[in-house]
TORDREN-190030 format. One line per 5 residues: number of its first residue (from 1); their letters; for each residue y negated, z negated, x of C-alpha. Coordinates in Angstrom, 1 decimal. Layout:
N
NUM> A> Y:Z:X  ...
% end
This chain:
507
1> XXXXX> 0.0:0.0:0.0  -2.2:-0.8:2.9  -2.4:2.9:4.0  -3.9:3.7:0.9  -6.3:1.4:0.5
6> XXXXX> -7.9:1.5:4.2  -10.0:4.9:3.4  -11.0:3.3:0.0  -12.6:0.4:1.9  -14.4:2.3:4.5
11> XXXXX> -15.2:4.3:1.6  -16.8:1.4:0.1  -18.8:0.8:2.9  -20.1:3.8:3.4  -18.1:5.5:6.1
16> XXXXX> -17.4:8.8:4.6  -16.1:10.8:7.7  -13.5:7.8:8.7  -12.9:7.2:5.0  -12.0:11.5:4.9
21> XXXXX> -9.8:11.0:8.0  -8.1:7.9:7.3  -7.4:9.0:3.6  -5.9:12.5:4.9  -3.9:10.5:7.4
26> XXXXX> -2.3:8.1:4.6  -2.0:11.2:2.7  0.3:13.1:5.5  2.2:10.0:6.2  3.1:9.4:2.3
31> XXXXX> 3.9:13.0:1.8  5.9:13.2:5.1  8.9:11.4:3.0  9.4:13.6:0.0  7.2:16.9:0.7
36> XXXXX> 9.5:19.0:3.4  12.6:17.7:1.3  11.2:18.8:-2.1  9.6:22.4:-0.3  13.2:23.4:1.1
41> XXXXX> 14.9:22.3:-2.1  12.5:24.5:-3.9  13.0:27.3:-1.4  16.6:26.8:-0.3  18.3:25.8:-3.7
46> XXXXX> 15.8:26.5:-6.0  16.2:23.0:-7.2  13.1:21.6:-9.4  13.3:18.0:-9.2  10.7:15.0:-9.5
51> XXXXX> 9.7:15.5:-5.8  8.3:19.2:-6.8  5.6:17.4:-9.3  4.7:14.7:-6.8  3.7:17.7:-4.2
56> XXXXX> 2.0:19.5:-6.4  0.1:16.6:-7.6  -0.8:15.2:-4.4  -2.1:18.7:-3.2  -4.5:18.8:-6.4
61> XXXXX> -6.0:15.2:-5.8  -6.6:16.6:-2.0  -7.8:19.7:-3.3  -10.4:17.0:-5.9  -10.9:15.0:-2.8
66> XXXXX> -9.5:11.9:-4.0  -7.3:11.4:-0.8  -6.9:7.5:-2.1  -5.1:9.2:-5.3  -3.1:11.6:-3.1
71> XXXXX> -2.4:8.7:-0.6  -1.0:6.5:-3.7  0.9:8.8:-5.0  2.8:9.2:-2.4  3.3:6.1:-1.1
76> XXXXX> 4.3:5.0:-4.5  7.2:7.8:-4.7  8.2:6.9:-0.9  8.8:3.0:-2.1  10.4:4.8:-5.3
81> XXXXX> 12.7:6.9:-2.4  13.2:4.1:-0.4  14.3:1.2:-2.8  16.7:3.9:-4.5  18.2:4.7:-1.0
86> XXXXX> 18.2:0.6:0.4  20.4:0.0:-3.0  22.9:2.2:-2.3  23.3:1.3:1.8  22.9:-2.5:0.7
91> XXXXX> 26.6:-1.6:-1.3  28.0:0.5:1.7  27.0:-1.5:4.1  29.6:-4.2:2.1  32.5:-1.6:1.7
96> XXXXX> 32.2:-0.6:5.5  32.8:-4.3:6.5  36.6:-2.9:5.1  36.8:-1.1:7.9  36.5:-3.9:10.5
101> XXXXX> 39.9:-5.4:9.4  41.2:-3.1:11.5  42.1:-4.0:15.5  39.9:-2.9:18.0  43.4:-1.9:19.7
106> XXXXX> 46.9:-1.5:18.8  50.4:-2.3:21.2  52.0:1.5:21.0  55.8:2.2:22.6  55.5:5.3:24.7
111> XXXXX> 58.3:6.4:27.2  59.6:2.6:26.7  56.6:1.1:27.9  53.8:-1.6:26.0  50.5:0.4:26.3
116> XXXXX> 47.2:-0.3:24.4  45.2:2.4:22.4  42.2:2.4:19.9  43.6:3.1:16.1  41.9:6.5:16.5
121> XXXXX> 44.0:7.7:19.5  47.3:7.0:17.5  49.5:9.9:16.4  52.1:10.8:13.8  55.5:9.1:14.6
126> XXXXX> 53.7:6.3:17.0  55.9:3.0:17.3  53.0:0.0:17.0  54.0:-3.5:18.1  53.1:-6.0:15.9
131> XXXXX> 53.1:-9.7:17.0  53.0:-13.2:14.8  49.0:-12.9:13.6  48.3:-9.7:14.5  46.9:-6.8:11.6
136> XXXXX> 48.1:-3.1:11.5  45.8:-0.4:12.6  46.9:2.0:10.4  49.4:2.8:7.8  53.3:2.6:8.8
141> XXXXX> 57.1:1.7:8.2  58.9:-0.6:9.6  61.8:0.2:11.7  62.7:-2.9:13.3  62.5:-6.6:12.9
146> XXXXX> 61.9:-8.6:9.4  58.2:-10.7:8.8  56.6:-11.9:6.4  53.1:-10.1:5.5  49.8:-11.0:4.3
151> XXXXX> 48.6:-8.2:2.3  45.4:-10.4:0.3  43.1:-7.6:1.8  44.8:-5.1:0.5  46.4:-5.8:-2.5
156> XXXXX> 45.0:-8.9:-3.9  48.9:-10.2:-3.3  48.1:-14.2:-3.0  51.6:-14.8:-1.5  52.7:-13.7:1.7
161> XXXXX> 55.3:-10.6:1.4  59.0:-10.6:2.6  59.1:-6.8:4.3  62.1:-5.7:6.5  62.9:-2.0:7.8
166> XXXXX> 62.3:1.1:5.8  59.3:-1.5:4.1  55.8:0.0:4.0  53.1:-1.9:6.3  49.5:-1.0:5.5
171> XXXXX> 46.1:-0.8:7.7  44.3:-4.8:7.2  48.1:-6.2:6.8  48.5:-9.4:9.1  52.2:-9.6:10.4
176> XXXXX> 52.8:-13.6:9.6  56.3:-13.7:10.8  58.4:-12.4:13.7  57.3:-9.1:15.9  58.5:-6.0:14.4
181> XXXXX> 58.2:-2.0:15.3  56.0:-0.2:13.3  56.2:3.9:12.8  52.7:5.1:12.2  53.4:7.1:8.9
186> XXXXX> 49.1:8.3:8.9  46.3:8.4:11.1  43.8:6.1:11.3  40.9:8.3:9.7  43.6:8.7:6.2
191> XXXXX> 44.8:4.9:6.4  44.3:3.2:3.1  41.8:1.4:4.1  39.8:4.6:5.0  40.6:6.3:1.9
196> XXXXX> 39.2:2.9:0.0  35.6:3.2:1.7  35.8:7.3:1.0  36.4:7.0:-2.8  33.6:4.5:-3.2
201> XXXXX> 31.5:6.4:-0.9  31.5:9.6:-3.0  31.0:7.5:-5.9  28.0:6.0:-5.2  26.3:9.2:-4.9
206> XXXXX> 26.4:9.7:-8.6  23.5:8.8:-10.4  23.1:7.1:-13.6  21.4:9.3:-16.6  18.1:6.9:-16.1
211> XXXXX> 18.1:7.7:-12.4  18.2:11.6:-13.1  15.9:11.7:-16.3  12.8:11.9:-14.1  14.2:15.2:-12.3
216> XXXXX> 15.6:16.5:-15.7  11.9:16.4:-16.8  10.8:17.7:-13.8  12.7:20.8:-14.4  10.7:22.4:-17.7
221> XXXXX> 7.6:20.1:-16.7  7.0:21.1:-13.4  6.5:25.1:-14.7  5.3:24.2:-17.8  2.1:22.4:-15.5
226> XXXXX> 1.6:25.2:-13.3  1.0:27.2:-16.4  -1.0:25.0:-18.6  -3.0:24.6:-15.6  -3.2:28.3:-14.8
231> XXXXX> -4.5:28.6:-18.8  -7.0:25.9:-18.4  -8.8:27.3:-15.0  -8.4:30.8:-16.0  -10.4:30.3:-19.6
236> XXXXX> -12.4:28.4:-18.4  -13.6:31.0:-15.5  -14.6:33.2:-18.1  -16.3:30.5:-20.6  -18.0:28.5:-18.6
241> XXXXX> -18.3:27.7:-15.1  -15.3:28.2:-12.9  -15.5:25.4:-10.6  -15.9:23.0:-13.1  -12.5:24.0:-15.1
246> XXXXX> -10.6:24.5:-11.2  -11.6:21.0:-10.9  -10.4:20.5:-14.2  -7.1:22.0:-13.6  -6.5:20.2:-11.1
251> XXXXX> -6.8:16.8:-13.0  -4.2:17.8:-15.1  -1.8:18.5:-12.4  -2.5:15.0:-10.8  -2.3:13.3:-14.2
256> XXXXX> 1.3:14.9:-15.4  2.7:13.5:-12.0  5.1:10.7:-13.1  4.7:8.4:-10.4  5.4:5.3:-12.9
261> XXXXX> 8.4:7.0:-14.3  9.5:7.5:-10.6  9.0:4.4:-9.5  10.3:2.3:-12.4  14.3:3.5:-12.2
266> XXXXX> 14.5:2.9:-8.8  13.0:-0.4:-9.4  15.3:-1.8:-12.2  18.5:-0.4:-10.0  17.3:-2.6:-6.8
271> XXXXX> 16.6:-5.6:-8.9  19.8:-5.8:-10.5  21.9:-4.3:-7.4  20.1:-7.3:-5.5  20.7:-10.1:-8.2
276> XXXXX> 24.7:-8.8:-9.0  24.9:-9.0:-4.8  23.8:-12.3:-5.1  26.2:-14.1:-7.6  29.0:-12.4:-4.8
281> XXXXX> 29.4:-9.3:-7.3  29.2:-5.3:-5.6  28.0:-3.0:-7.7  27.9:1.0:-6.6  24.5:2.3:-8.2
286> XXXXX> 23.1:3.0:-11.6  25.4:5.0:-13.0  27.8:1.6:-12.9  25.2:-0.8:-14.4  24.3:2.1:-17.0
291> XXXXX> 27.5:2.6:-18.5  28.3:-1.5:-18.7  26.9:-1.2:-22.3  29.6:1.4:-22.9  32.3:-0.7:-22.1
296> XXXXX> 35.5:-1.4:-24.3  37.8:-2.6:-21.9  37.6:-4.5:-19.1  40.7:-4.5:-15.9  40.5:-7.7:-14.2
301> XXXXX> 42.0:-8.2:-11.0  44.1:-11.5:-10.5  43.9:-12.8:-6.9  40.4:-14.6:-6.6  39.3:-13.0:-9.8
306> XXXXX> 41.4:-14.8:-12.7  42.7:-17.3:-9.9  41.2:-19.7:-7.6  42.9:-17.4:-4.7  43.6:-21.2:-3.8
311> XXXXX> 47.5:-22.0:-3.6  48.2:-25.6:-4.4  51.5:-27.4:-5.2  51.9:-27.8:-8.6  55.4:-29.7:-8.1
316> XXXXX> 58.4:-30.9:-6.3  62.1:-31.4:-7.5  64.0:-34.0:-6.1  67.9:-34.1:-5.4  70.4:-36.3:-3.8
321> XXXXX> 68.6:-39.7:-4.0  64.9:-38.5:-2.8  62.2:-38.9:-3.6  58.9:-37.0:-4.8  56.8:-38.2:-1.4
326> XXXXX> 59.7:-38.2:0.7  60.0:-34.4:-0.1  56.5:-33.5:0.6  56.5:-35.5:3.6  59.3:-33.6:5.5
331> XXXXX> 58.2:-30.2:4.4  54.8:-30.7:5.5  56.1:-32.0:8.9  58.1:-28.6:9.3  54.5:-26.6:7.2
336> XXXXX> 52.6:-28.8:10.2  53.8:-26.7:12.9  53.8:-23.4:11.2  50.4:-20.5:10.1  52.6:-19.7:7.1
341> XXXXX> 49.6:-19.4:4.0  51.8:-21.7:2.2  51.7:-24.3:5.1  48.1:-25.8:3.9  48.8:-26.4:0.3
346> XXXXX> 52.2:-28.3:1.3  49.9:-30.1:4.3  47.5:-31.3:1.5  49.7:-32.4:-1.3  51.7:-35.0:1.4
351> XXXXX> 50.4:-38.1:1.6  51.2:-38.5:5.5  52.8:-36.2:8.2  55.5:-37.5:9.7  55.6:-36.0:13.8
356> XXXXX> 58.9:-32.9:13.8  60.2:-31.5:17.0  62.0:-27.8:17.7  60.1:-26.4:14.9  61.0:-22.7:14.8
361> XXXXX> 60.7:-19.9:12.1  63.3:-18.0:10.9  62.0:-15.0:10.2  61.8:-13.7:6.6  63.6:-16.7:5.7
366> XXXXX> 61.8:-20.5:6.5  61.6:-23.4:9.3  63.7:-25.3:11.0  63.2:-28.4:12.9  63.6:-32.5:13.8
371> XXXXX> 62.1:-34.9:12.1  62.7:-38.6:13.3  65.9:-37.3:15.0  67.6:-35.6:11.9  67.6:-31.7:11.3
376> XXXXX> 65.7:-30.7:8.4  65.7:-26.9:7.1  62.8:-25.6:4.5  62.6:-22.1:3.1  63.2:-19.9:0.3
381> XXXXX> 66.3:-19.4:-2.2  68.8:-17.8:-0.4  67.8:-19.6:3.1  68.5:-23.0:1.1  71.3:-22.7:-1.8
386> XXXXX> 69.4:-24.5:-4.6  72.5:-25.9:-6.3  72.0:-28.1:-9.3  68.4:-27.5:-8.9  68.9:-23.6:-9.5
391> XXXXX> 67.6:-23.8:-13.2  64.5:-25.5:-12.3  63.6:-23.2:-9.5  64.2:-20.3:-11.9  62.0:-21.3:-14.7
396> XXXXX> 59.4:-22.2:-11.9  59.5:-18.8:-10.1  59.4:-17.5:-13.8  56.1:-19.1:-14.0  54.6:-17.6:-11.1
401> XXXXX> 55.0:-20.4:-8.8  56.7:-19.4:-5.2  59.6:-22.0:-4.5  60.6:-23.8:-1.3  63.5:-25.6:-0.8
406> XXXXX> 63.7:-28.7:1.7  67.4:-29.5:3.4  68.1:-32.7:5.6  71.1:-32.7:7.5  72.5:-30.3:5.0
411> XXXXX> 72.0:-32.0:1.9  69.3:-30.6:-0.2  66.9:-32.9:-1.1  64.3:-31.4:-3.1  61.7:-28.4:-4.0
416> XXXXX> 58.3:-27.9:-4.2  56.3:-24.9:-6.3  53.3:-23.8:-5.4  51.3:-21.6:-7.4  47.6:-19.9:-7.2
421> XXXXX> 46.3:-21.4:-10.3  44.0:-19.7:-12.7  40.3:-20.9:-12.9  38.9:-23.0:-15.1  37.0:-20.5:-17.2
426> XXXXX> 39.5:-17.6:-17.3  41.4:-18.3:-20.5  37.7:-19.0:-22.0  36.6:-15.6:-20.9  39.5:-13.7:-22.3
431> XXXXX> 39.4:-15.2:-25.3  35.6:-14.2:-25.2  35.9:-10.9:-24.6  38.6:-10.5:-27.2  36.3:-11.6:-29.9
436> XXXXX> 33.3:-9.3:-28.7  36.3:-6.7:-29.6  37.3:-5.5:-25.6  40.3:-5.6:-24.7  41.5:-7.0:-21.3
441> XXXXX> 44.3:-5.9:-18.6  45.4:-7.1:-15.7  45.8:-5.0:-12.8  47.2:-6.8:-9.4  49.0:-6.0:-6.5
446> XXXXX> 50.6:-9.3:-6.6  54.8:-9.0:-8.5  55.1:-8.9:-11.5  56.8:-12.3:-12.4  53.7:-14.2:-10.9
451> XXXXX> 51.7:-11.6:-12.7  53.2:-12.5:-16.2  53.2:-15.4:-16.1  49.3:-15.9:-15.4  48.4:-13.1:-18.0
456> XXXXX> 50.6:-15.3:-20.2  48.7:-18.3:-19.6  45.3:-16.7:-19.3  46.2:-14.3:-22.9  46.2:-11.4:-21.2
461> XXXXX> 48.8:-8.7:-22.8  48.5:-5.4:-21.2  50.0:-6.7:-17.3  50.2:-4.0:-14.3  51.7:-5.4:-11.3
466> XXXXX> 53.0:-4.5:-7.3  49.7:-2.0:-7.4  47.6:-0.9:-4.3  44.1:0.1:-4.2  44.7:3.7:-5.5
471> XXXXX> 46.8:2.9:-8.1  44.4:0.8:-9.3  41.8:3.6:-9.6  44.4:5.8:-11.2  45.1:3.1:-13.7
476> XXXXX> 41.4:2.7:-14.7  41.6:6.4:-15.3  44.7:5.8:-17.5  43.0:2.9:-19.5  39.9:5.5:-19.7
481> XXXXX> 41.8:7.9:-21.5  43.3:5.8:-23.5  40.5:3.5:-24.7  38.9:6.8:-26.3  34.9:7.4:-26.1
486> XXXXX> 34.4:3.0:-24.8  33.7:2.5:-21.5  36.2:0.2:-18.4  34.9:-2.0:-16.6  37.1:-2.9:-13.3
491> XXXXX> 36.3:-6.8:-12.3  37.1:-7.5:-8.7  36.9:-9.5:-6.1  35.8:-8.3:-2.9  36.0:-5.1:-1.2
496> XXXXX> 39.5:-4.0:-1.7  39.5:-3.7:-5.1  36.5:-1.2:-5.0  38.5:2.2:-5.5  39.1:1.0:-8.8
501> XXXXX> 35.7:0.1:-9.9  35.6:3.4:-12.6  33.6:6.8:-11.7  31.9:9.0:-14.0  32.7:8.3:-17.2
506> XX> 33.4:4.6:-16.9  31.4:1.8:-16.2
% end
């Protein structure tokens, strides 16, 4: 604003010649943003947009003399330019942070040797080496070794994921178990994780029809101008006196520009970009925030969005004589010693950690260890026969809860459920939205047992489970299609769940 008020001042005071400099200056500088983009468009594309008006009107104040109009109006369309292009790199900025889940390196096997590359030197066919802790650089298969794999970046799956060979490994996944071979199955630049930022990317490009009303105005306007303006300083010239009617002309011109109309979409989009960013929400652009009022159904995603993304025990089975505490006690002893994403709900539901010694993992399977000189075992069904407690661990895992097992000196002793647990105000919303007459579905890439149950719990009827990011967007379409002329809405919860916020003709 200051540019354009400098000449005006020195105006004031009386300085015409540095008022006429400083006001062409602001004038070139304001223009410099939207004139040589607007003049090849016109040229190049023959595209009449918004930024065809502006020129026009800001050569007709210079041709009047009033640089501090000209100056004005185009600093008022370059903050117009400038908010609409910070909203949508404030939202890609987000969805590129994706992309740094990736390694820096990856541990390749070439000619039988370790050797360290950068994701974008890997090839086709490539054996990555994966080590406890460690994330994939790019999409793959396992060919040897068994882990367990935390996938919450990718798929929203709260509970880490059994995977042995012939088992897809995506780009982001963190290998929580042993070390296994990887066979890079695409490159880097078509990993998942690359495709995710590419789909939103093109999306956000789209305008909403508030953000494009000013250029489909532009389009008979700008002609429609010229003429009228033509008309008006032709007549004129031959009823009165020319100048007078060029000058009048040229009024016209600078009062049909829409600089308030320009500036006003733009505006709005920031402000409610910038107050959705705030309350941890992501939204792509205008054409998103339009559309919300279209909306007839709404896809939530489960993982952090329905849930708490919080596992916590929710509660132990006792065999053999134990007890409640005495269960939690050795399994959080064993948990103590372990970076299983289990390990910190167990932890925190015993009320004190007894010291364990030879604590190792079997991978895919549990921990084994000593605790006060007796071997104690804790995993999963299968690892740990359940025995008489194999009804209770079924109705639990029916639930959604994921079930450990806890064996001293071979006698089974107990188990404990853990479970992410939906928030507070998820069955309220539901329930909510149900009334407002939109329906809800759940689309996760967590299994579909968990998935069930929680939709169960939360009223949710229409369930899609075991889903990755791009089924998720193909869903949306699905729901889309079948929800007739409403909008969907895709709720989310960070970054990996962006494909599937709807394009074009959803909300």
């Amino acid at each position: 604003m200051l540019r354009g008020q400098i000449p005006w001042l020195t105006g004031r005071a009386g300085a015409e010649t540095p008022e006429m400099v400083l006001g062409l200056a602001a004038v070139a500088v304001g223009a410099s943003t939207f004139v040589p983009a607007a003049v090849r468009n016109l040229f190049t594309h023959r595209h009449v947009g918004v930024g065809t008006l502006m020129t026009i009107a800001a050569i007709g104040a210079v041709a009047l003399g009033q640089f501090f109009e000209a100056a004005m109006l185009g600093v008022l369309f370059s903050v117009a330019e400038g908010l609409e292009h910070y909203a949508v790199v404030r939202t890609r900025q987000g969805l590129r942070a994706l992309l740094n889940l990736v390694p820096d390196t990856a541990a390749v096997l070439r000619d039988g040797r370790e050797v360290q590359l950068t994701p974008d030197d890997l090839a086709l066919g490539d054996v990555m080496l994966l080590r406890p802790g460690q994330r994939a650089a790019t999409d793959g298969v396992i060919r040897s070794g068994r882990t367990s794999l935390d996938l919450s970046a990718i798929t929203g799956e709260s509970m880490p994921v059994e995977a042995g060979v012939g088992e897809p490994v995506y780009a982001g996944a963190i290998n929580g178990g042993g070390a296994i071979e990887v066979e890079v199955t695409a490159l880097a630049k078509d990993s998942s994780l690359a495709r995710i930022v590419h789909i939103v990317e093109e999306a956000q490009e789209r305008k909403g029809s508030g953000q494009r009303l000013a250029d489909r105005l532009a389009r008979p306007l700008v002609p429609g101008i010229v003429v009228l303006s033509v008309l008006i300083a032709g007549l004129g010239a031959v009823l009165g006196d020319p100048l007078l009617w060029l000058e009048r002309a040229l009024v016209v011109l600078v009062a049909a520009s829409p600089c308030a109309l320009a500036i006003a979409v733009p505006l709005t989009v920031v402000a409610a970009v910038g107050a959705a960013s705030r309350t941890g929400a992501l939204v792509k652009g205008g054409l998103a925030l339009e559309q919300l009022g279209t909306v007839r159904t709404v896809a939530l995603d489960k993982t952090g969005t329905l849930t708490r993304n919080e596992p916590r025990v929710i509660g132990a089975l006792t065999a053999n004589g134990a007890t409640e505490p005495q269960v939690l006690r050795l399994a959080a002893a064993l948990e103590a010693r372990s970076e299983h994403p289990l390990a910190a709900a167990i932890i925190a539901a015993a009320d004190r950690i007894p010291e364990a010694a030879d604590v190792t993992a079997v991978v895919g399977h549990g921990l084994r260890g000593d605790v006060d000189g007796t071997p104690v075992r804790l995993g999963r069904p299968g690892f740990i026969e359940p025995a008489a407690l194999a009804a209770e661990v079924e109705r639990l895992q029916d639930a959604g809860a994921t079930v450990v097992l806890v064996e001293r000196d071979t006698v089974l002793l107990g188990a404990i459920a853990v479970r992410d647990e939906l928030r507070p105000e998820a069955v309220e919303t539901v329930r909510e939205l149900g009334r407002l007459g939109v329906k809800v579905a759940m689309l996760t890439g967590d299994n579909a047992r968990t998935a069930q149950a929680l939709a169960g719990t939360a009223g949710i009827e229409d369930v899609r489970a075991d889903l990755r990011p791009e089924d998720k967007a193909d869903l949306v379409t699905e729901l889309r299609a079948q929800g007739g002329r409403g909008g969907v809405a895709m709720v989310g919860d960070g970054i990996n769940d962006a494909p599937a916020w709807p394009r074009r003709t959803s909300a």
